[in-house]
C-alpha positions as CSV (number, residue, x, y, z in Angstrom):
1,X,-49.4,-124.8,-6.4
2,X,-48.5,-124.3,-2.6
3,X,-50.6,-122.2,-0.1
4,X,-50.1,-118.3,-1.3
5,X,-49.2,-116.7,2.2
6,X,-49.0,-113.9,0.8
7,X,-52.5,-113.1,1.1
8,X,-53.4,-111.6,4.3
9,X,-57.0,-110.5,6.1
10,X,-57.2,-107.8,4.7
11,X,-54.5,-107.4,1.5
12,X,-51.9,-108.7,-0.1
13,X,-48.1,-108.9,1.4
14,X,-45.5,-110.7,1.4
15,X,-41.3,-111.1,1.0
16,X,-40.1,-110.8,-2.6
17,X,-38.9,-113.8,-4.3
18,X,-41.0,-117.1,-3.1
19,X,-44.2,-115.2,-1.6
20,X,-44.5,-112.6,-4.2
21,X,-43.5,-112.6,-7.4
22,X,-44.4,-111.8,-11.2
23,X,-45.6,-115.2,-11.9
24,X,-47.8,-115.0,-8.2
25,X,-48.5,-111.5,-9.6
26,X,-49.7,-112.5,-13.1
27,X,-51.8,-115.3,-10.8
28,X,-53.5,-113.0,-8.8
29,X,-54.7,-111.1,-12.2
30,X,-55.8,-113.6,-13.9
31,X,-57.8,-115.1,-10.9
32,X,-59.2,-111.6,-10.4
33,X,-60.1,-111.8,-13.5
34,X,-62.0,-115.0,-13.4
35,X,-63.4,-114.6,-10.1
36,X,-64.6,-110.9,-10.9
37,X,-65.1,-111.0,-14.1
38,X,-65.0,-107.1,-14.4
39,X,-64.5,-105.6,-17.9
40,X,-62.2,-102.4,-17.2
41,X,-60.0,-101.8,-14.2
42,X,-57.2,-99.6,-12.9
43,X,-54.2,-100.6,-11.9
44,X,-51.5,-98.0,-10.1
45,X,-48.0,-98.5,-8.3
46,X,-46.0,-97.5,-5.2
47,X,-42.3,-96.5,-5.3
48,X,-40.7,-99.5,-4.3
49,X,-38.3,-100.8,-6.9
50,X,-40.3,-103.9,-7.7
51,X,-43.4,-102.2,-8.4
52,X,-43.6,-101.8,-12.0
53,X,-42.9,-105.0,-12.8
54,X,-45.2,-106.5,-10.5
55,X,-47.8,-104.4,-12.1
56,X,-47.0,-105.3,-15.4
57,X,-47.1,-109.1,-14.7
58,X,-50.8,-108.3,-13.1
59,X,-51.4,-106.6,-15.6
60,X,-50.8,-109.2,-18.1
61,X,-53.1,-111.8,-15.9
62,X,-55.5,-109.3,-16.1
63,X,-55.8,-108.8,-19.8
64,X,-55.3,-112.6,-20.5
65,X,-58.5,-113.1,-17.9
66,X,-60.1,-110.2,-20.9
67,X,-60.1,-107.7,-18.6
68,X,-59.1,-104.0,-20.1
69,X,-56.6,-102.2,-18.1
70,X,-56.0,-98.7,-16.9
71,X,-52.7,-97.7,-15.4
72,X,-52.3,-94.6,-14.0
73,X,-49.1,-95.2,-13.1
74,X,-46.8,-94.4,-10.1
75,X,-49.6,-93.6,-7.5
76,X,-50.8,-93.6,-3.9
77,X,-53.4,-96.1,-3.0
78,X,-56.0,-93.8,-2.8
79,X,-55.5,-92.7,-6.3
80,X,-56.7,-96.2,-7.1
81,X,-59.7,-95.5,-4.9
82,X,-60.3,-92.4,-6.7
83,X,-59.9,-93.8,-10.5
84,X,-62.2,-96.6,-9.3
85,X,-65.1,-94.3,-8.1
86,X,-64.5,-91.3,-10.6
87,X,-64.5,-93.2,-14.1
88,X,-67.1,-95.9,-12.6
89,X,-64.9,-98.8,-13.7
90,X,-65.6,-102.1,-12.2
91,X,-62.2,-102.4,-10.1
92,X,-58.7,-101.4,-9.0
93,X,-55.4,-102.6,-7.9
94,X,-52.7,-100.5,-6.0
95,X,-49.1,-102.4,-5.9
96,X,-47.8,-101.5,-2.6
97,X,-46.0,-102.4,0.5
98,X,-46.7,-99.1,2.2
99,X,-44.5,-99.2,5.5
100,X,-43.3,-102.5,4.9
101,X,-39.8,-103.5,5.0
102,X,-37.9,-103.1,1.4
103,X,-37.6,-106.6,0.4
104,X,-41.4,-106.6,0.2
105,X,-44.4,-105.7,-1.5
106,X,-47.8,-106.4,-1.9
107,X,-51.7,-105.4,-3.3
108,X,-54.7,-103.5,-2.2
109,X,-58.1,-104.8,-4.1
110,X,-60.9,-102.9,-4.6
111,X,-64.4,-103.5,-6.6
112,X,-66.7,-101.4,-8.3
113,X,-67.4,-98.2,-6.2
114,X,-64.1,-98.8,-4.8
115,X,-65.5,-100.8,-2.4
116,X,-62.7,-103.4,-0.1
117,X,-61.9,-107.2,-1.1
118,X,-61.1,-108.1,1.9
119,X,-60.8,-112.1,3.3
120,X,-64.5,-112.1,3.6
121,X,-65.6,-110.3,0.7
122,X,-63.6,-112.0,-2.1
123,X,-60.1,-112.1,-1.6
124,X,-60.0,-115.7,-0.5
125,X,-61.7,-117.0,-3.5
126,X,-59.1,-114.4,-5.2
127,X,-56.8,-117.1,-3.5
128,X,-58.1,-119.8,-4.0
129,X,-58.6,-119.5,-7.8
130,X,-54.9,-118.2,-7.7
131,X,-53.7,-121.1,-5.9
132,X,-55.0,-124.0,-8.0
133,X,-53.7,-121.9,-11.4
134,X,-56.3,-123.8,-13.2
135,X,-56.8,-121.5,-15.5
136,X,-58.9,-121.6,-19.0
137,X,-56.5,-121.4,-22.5
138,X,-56.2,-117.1,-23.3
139,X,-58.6,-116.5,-25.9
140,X,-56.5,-114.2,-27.7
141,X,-59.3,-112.5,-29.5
142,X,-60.8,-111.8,-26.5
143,X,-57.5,-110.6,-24.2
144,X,-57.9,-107.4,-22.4
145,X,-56.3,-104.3,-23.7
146,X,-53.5,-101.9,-21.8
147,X,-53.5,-98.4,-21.7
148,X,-51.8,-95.6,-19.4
149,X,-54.0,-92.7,-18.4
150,X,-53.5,-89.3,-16.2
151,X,-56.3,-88.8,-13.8
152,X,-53.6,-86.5,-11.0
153,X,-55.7,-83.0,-12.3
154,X,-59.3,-84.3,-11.4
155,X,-57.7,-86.1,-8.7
156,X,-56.6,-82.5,-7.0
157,X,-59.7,-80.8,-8.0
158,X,-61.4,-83.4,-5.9
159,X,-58.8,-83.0,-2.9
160,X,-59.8,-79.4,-2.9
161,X,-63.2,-79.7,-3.1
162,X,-63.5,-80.1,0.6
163,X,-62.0,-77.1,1.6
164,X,-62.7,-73.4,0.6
165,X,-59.0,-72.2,-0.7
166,X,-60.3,-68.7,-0.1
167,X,-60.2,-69.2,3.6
168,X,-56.8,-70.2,3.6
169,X,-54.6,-67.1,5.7
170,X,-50.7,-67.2,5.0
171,X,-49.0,-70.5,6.4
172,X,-46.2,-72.2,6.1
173,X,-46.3,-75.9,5.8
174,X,-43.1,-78.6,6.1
175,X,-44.0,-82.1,4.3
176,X,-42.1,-85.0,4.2
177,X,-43.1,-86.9,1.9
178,X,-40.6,-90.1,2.8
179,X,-39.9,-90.3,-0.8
180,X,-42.8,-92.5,-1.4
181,X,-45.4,-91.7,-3.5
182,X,-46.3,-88.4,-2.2
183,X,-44.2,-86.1,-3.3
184,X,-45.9,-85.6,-7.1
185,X,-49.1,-85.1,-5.6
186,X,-47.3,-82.4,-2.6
187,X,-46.3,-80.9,-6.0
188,X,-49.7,-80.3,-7.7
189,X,-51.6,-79.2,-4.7
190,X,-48.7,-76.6,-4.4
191,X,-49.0,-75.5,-8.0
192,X,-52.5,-75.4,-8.0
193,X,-52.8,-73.2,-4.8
194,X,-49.7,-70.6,-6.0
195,X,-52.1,-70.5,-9.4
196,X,-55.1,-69.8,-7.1
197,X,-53.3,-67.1,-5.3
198,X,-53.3,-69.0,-1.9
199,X,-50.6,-67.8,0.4
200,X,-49.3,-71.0,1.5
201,X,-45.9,-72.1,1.8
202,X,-44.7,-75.2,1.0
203,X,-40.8,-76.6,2.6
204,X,-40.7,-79.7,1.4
205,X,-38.3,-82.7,2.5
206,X,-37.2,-86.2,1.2
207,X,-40.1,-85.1,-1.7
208,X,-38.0,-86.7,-4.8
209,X,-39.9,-90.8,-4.8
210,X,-37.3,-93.1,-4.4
211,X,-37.3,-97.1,-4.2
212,X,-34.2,-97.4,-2.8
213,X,-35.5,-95.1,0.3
214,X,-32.7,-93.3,1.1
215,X,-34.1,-91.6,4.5
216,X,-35.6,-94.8,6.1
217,X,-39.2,-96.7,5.3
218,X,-41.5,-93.9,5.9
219,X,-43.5,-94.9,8.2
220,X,-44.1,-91.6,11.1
221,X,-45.7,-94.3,13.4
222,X,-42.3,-95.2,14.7
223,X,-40.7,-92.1,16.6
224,X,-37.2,-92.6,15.0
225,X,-39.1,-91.5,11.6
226,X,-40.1,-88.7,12.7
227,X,-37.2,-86.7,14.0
228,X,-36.1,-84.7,10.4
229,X,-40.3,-83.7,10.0
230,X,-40.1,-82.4,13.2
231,X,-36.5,-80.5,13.3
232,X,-37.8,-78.8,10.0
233,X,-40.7,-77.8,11.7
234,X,-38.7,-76.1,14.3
235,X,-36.2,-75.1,11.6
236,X,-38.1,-72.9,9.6
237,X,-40.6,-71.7,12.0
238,X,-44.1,-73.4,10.4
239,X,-47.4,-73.3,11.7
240,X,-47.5,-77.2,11.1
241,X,-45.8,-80.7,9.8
242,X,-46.9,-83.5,7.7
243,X,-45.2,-86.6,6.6
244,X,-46.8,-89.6,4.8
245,X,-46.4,-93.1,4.7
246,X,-44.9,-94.8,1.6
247,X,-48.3,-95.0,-0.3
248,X,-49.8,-92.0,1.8
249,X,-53.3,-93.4,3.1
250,X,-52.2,-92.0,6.1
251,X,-51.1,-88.6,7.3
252,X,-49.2,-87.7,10.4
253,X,-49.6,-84.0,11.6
254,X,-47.0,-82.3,13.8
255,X,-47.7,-78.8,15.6
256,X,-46.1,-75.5,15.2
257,X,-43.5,-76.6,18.0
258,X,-42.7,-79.8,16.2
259,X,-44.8,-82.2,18.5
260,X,-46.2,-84.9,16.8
261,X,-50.2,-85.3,17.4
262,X,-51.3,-88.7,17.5
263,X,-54.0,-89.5,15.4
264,X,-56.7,-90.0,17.9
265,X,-56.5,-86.3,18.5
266,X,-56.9,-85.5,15.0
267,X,-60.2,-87.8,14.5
268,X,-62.0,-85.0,17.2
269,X,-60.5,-82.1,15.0
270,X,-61.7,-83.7,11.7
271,X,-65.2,-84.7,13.4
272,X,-65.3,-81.0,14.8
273,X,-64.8,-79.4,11.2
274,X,-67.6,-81.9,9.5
275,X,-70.3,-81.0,12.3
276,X,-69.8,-77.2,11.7
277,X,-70.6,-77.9,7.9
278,X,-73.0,-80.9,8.4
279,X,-74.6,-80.4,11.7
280,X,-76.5,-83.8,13.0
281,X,-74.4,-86.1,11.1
282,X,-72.9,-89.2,12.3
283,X,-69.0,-89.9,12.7
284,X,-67.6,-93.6,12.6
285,X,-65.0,-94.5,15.3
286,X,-62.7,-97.3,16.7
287,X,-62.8,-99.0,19.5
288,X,-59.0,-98.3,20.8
289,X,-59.9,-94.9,22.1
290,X,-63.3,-93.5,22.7
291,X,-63.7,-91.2,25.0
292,X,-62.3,-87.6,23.6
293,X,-64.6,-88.3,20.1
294,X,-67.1,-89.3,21.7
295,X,-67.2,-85.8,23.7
296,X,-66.9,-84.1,21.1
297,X,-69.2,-85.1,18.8
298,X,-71.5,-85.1,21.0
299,X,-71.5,-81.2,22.3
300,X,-71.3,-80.4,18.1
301,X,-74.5,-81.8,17.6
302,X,-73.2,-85.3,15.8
303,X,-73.9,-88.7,16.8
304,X,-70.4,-90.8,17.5
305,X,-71.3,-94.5,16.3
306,X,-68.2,-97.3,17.5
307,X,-67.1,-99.8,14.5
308,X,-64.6,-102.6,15.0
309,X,-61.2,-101.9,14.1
310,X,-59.9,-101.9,10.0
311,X,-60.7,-100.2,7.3
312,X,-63.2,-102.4,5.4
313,X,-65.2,-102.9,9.1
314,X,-65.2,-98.7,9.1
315,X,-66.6,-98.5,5.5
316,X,-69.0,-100.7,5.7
317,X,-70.5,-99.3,8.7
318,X,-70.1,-95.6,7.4
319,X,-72.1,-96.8,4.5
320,X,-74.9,-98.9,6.3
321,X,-74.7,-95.2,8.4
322,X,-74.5,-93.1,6.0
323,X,-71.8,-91.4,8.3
324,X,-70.2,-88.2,6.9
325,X,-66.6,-89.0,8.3
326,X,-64.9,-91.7,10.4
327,X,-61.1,-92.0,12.2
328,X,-59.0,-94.3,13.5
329,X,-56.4,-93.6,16.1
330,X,-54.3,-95.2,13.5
331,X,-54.2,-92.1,11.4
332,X,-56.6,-93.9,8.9
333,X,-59.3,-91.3,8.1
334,X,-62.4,-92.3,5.5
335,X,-65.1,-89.6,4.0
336,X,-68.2,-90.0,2.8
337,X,-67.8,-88.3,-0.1
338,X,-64.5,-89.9,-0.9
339,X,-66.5,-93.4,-1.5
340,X,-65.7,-94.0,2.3
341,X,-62.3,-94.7,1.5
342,X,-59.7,-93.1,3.6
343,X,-57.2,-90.5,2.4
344,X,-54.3,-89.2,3.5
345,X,-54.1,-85.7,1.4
346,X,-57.7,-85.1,2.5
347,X,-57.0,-84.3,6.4
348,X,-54.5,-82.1,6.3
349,X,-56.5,-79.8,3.8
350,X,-59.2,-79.8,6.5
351,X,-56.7,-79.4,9.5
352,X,-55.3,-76.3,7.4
353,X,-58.3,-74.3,6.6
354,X,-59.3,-75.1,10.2
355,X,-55.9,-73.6,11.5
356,X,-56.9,-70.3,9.1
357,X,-60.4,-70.1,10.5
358,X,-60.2,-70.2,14.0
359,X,-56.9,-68.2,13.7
360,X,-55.3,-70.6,16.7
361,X,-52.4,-72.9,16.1
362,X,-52.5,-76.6,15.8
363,X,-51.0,-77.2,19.4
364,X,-53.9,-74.9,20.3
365,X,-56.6,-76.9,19.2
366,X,-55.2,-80.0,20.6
367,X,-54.0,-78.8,23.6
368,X,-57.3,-78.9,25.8
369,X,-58.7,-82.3,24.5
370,X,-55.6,-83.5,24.9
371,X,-55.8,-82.3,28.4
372,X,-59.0,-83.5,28.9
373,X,-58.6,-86.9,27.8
374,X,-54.6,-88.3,28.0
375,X,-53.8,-91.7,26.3
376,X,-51.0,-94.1,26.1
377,X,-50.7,-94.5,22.7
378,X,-50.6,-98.0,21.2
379,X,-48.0,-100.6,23.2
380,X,-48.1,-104.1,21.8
381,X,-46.6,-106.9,23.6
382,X,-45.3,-110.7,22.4
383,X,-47.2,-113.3,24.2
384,X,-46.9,-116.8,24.0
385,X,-50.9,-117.2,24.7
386,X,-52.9,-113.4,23.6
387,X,-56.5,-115.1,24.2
388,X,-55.6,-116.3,27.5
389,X,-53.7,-113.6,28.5
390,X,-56.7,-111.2,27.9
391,X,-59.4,-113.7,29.4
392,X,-57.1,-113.1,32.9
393,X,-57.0,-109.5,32.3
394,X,-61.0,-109.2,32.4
395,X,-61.2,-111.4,35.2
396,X,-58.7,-109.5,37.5
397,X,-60.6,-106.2,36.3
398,X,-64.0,-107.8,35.9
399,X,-65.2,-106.9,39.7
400,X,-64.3,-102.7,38.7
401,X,-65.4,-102.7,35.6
402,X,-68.3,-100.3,34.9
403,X,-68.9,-101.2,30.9
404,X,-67.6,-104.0,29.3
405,X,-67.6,-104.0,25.5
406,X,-66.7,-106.7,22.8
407,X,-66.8,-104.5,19.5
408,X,-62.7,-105.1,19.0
409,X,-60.9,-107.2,21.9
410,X,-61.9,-106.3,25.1
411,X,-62.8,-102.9,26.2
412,X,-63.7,-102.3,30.0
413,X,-64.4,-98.9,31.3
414,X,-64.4,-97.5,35.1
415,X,-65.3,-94.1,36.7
416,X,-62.2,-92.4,35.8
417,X,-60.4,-94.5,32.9
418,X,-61.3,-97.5,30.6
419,X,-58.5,-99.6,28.2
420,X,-58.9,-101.9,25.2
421,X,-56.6,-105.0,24.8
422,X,-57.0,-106.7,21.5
423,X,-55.0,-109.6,20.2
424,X,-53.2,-109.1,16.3
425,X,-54.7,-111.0,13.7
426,X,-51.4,-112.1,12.3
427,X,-48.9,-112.4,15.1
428,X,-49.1,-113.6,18.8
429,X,-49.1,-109.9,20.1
430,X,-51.6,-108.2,22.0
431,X,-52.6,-104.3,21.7
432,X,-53.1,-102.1,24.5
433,X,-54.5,-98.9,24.7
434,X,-55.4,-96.7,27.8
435,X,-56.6,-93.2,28.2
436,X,-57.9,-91.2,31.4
437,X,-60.6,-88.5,32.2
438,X,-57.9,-85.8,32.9
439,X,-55.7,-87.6,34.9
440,X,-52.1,-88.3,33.2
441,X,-50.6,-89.8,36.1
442,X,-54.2,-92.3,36.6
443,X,-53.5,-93.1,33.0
444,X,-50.4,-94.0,33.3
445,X,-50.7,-96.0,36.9
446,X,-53.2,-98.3,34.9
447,X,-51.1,-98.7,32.0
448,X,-48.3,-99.8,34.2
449,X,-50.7,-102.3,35.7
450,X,-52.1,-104.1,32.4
451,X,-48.5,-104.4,31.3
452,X,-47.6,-106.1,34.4
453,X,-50.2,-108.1,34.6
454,X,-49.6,-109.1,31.0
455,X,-46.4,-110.0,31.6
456,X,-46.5,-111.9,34.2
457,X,-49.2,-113.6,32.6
């Protein structure tokens, strides 16, 4: 068989039709199968209209390979994560696209504990076992059984376990759920908390999952998704705003004035929250943007430790650190006690009760690190050449520089600002990323000057 391109550094995703299909899908089980060898995994599916059959046909590889399967049906991705770690199964597959375009779809594989398959940790052999289809005959006595199961009630008393619902004061809450995957879950947490007498409101919007996406590819990183989370917001008057991605392993928060917080602000908040109830510990963070975190972890007592970019580089270093929490600017958040996989129901629990307990808005608790430390936000620019481009970047800056650091890209700080240019690993784009100490307008000079430079590069 041809090269799969589906399979990327990280996952699985491609177009439907000639990169992904059932028969790719039923070859992706069955080399799991082979490769792994695992004898019970779960298996769980986004909204998108493909989905189910995709799972099915993995399915089928699966249990041909002998492996038993566990679907727990339409799902987020970290409801794999959780079936994974919960029933101590030796494996799971989410079917997802996530923020994808509609005419694709894709996988996320995980192992036992939950733990990534990522290009370096299995999912090329996963490839190349899928490629070469050389399969052994079924043994028919030995195929794999199929079976659906419910795991959403555990799932939520685990969701609420972080927080105390007791210290939850009266709020009002918009979600948008993008009609992914979300909206069920939105649903039980608001049952549960009405049966537990908290007086939280929930407005809900776009909360019915539907394939066809009626309201756009949710995907809040792109401002044009955000406008009907944050006109609801305003609309009804709440004290905060969160919409989802289509499999919801990220959250995006929006104040009580509709602003959107970008997510490097909310990494401080989260790591703020864990240090009052685990003093000492250590926080995981990104390279992109450093500074806020690492200011305030630091006056709470915790101890900010830098990981490269991605989500199996973060949870293998929270686990070699034994790190409570760790954050991405990306809106990615990980917890220890989730298995260190990141969850996108998790944070805004946490951002709520925080809200209740310190009895200031969300805008307020932003406001002053925000302040304190303003950034750029992500810009990505299409070069012909990222490498070079960024070699000529260092060297105009290299006589300024104060730090240089090569965790992710480049990262070069000075006396009153620092950046981090890194190149994509799948397209000729580089990311930039700039913040200040304080200083809006020297943020933005420097960003200016990078992009420039870039360009003319």
């Amino acid at each position: 068989m041809n090269k799969l391109t589906c399979f990327k550094a990280y996952d699985i995703r491609g177009r439907l039709g000639e990169e992904l299909n059932e028969d790719i899908a039923w070859r992706i089980g069955r080399a799991y199968g082979e490769y792994l060898k695992p004898k019970t995994i779960v298996l769980g599916g986004d909204v998108r209209l493909t989905s189910e059959a995709l799972k099915l046909a993995l399915a089928k590889g699966l249990q041909d390979a002998g492996v038993d399967v566990l679907d727990i049906g339409m799902s987020g991705t970290e409801e794999i994560y959780f079936a994974t770690f919960h029933l101590g199964v030796d494996g799971g597959i989410e079917v997802t696209a996530s923020h994808n375009p509609m005419d694709y779809n894709g996988m996320k594989l995980v192992r036992e504990g939950a733990r990534p398959i990522s290009g370096d940790t299995g999912l090329r052999d996963v490839q190349r076992l899928a490629e070469a289809g050389d399969f052994p005959p079924v043994n028919e006595a030995a195929r794999g059984s199929y079976r659906q199961i419910s795991l959403r009630d555990a799932y939520i008393d685990h969701l609420l376990g972080y927080i105390s619902v007791n210290n939850l004061t009266p709020l009002k809450l918009v979600f948008n759920a993008g009609n992914g995957a979300a909206g069920p879950v939105i649903d039980a947490i608001e049952a549960r908390l009405k049966a537990l007498g908290a007086p939280v409101e929930f407005i809900k919007i776009h909360n019915t999952p539907d394939g066809t996406f009626p309201n756009g590819i949710p995907n809040p990183l792109l401002p044009e998704c955000r406008d009907d989370t944050r006109k609801a917001v305003i609309e009804h008057g709440a004290d905060m705003g969160i919409a989802f991605d289509g499999d919801f392993d990220r959250c995006f928060l929006f104040d009580e004035k509709g602003q959107f917080i970008e997510g490097y602000y909310i990494v401080g908040l989260l790591a703020e929250a864990f240090l009052e109830k685990h003093p000492g510990a250590k926080i995981i963070h990104d390279p992109r943007l450093t500074w806020n975190t690492e200011a305030v972890v630091t006056a709470a007592g915790g101890t900010p430790v830098m990981s490269k970019t991605g989500h199996a580089f973060i949870k293998e270093r929270m686990r070699t650190e034994d790190a409570i929490y760790g954050g991405e600017m990306s809106a990615h958040h990980y917890f220890r006690d989730f298995a260190y996989c990141d969850s996108g129901m998790i944070p805004w629990l946490l951002v709520a009760e925080l809200v209740c307990l310190k009895g200031q808005s969300l805008g307020e608790l932003v406001r002053d690190r925000m302040a304190a430390f303003p950034a750029s936000g992500e810009i990505n620019s299409r070069l012909a050449e990222p490498a070079a481009a960024i070699a000529r970047v260092e060297a105009h800056f290299a006589e300024e520089a104060q730090a240089v650091d090569r965790t992710d890209g480049l990262s070069m700080s000075f006396a009153d600002w620092r950046f981090n240019l890194r190149s994509s690993n799948t397209e000729p784009v580089v990311r930039l990323n700039v913040e200040s100490r304080g200083d809006q307008y020297l943020m933005r000079e420097n960003t200016y000057r990078i992009l420039e430079f870039l360009r003319d590069s």
